[in-house]
PAFIGU-930535 format. One line per 10 residues: number of its first residue (from 1); their letters; for each residue x, y, z of C-alpha. Coordinates in steps of 0.02 Angstrom, whole numbers, plus 32768, in hexadecimal, padded with zeros to 4 digits. Example, Ala and Ser with C-alpha at 12.3 -4.5 7.8 and 13.67 -1.06 7.14 Angstrom:
<rs>
1	AS	8267/7F1F/8186  82AC/7FCB/8165
</rs>
This chain:
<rs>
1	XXXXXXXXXX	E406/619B/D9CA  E38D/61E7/DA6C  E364/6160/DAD6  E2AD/6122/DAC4  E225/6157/DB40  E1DD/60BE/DB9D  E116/60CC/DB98  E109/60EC/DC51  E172/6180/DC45  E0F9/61C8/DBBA
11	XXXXXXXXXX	E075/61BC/DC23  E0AE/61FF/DCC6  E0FD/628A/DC33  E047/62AD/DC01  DFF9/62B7/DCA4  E06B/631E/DCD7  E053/639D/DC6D  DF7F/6379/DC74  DF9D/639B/DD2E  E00B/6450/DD13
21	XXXXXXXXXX	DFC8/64DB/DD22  DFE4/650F/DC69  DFA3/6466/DC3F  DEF8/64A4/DC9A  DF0B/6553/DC44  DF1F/6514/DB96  DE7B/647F/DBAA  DE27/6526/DBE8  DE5D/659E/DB5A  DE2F/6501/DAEE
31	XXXXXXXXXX	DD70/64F6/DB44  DD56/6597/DB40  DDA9/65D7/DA84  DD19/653C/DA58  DC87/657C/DAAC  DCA8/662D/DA65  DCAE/6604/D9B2  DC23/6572/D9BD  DBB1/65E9/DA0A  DBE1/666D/D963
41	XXXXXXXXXX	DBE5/65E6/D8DB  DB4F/6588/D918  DAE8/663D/D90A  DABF/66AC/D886  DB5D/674A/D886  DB9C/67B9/D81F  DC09/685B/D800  DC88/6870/D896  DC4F/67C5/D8EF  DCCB/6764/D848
51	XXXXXXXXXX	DD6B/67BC/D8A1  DD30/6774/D952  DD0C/66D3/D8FB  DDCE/66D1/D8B9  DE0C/66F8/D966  DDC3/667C/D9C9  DDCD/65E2/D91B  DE98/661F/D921  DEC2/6614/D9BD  DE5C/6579/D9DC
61	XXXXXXXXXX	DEA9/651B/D968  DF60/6566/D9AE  DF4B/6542/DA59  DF07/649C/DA23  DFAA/6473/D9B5  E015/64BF/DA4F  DFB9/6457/DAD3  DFE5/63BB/DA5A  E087/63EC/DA3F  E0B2/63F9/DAF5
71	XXXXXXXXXX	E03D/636A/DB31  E0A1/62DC/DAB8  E153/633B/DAEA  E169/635E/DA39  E178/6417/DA36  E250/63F9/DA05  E213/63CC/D955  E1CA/647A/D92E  E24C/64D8/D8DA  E27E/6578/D90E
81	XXXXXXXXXX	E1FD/6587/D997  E216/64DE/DA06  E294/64A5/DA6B  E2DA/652E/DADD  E26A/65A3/DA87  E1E5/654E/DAAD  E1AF/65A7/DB43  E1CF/6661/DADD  E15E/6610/DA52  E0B8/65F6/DAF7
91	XXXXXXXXXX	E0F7/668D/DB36  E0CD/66E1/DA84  E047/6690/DA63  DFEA/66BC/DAE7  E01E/676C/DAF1  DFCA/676F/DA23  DF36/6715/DA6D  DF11/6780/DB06  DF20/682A/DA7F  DEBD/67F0/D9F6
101	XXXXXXXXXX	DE23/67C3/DA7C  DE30/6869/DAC7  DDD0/68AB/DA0D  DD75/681F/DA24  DD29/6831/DABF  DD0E/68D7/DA93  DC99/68B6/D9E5  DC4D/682D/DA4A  DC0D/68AB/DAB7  DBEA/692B/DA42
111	XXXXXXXXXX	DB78/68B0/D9FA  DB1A/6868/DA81  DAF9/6912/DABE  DABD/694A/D9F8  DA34/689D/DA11  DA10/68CA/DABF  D953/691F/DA96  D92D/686C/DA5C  D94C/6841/DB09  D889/6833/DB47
121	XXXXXXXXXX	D818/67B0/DB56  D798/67F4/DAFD  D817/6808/DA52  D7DF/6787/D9DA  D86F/678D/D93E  D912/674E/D942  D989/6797/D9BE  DA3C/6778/D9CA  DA5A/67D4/DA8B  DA6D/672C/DAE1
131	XXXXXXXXXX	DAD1/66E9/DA5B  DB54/6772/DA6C  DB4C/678B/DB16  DB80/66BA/DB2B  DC03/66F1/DAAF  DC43/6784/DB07  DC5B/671F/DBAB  DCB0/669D/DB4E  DD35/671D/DAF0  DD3C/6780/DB9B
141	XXXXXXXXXX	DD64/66C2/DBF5  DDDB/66A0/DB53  DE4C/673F/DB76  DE66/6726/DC36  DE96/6681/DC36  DF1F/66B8/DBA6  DF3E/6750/DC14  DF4C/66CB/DCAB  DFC5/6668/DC2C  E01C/670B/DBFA
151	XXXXXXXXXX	E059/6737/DCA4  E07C/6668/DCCC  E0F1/6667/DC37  E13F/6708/DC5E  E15B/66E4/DD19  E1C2/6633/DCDF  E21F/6699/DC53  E25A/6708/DCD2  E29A/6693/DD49  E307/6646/DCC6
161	XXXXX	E294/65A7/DC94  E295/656B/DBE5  E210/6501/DBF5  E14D/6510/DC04  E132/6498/DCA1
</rs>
């Protein structure tokens, strides 16, 4: 039977990791994955704008179970992927996140530059521009803080470290 984790130690175990510099990547990713797809969902879209919608709604909710996982030091109770994978599994992760935003970024701005006639003062009917423009700086901010995660991961997997902090 493992020996039972005194309360203290939980908490200095969870500050730790809030204080890491994953731990700051991952509430990032987490801020802005939620800003991109609240600014979508809360707006009229259509056509391409679903598959940027899935992006940023997947990986939010990813990073958000990973962040948990890692936060509570439970990631050894995910078969297959935690324990001394664990670190392989971020690694992964992020490398899927940071190449499914690249598209994204790139319909984002297809789109905002599609709206940006509407982009006057004078233009009285619904425009979407600013809309997708806040959207395309949020999947452009989502990517390079994966990216940023990417090449943290990579860097520890490389030196021989099985774990994320």
């Amino acid at each position: 039977m493992p020996p039972q984790t005194s309360q203290p130690q939980v908490r200095k175990n969870i500050l730790k990791f809030l204080k890491s510099f994953l731990g700051i990547i991952r509430i990032l990713q987490i801020v802005f994955g939620a800003g991109l797809w609240v600014t979508i969902a809360a707006n009229k879209y259509e056509g391409s704008i679903h598959f940027v919608l899935f992006v940023a709604v997947l990986f939010w909710l990813l990073t958000l179970a990973l962040f948990f996982l890692t936060l509570l030091d439970k990631q050894d109770l995910v078969p297959l992927l935690g324990g001394e994978r664990w670190l392989c599994t971020n690694l992964a992760h992020d490398v899927a996140a940071a190449v499914l935003y690249l598209p994204a970024i790139g319909v984002m701005i297809y789109k905002t530059d599609r709206n940006s006639y509407c982009n006057l003062e004078l233009y009285k009917h619904l425009c979407l521009y600013k809309v997708y423009l806040t959207a395309a700086v949020f999947a452009c901010l989502c990517c390079l803080v994966y990216i940023v995660s990417v090449i943290y991961g990579a860097c520890r997997k490389c030196r021989g470290e099985q774990t994320v902090i």
